[in-house]
C-alpha angles and dihedrals in degrees: 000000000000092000104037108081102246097006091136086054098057088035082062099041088054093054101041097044092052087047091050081041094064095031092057094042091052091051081046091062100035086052101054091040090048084046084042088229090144081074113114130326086026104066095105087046096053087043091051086054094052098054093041082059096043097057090039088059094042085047094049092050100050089050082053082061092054119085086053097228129144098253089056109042096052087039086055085035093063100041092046088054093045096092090064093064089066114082105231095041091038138068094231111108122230111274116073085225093094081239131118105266103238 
């Protein structure tokens, strides 16, 4: 980044333009489900889109783990351990207590 000419330029337009990626993608699908567009025949449609968001996020997520520093690896960190906080994924049980529900 600190030997290529402009390398902190294309570095920023990476980063920005995955963040305006998932951003956009995520306004695209609010939009078609608040104008109920996802309604038949669409439903494949409307599958296909959610996907599509879902590996972009998951995309945009692992090249956030990229560069190894320590800002990335605890913020991945923290996003990879949030389904155990849900009661069915994780491994928590149901009370917030941190005890066994009886």
């Amino acid at each position: 980044m600190t030997k290529v000419p402009y390398g902190w330029l294309f570095r920023e337009m990476h980063a920005v333009g995955s963040n305006l990626m998932i951003t956009v993608g995520a306004l695209h699908m609010i939009t078609v489900f608040m104008m109920g567009n996802y309604k038949r025949p669409r439903e494949l449609t409307w599958v296909g889109g959610g996907l599509s968001l879902m590996f972009t996020v998951l995309f945009g997520l692992s090249g956030y783990l990229l560069p190894w520093s320590q800002l990335s690896y605890w913020a991945t960190t923290v996003v990879t351990s949030m389904p155990t906080a849900f009661p069915v994924i994780g491994n928590r049980p149901l009370s917030c207590s941190g005890e066994a529900s009886r």
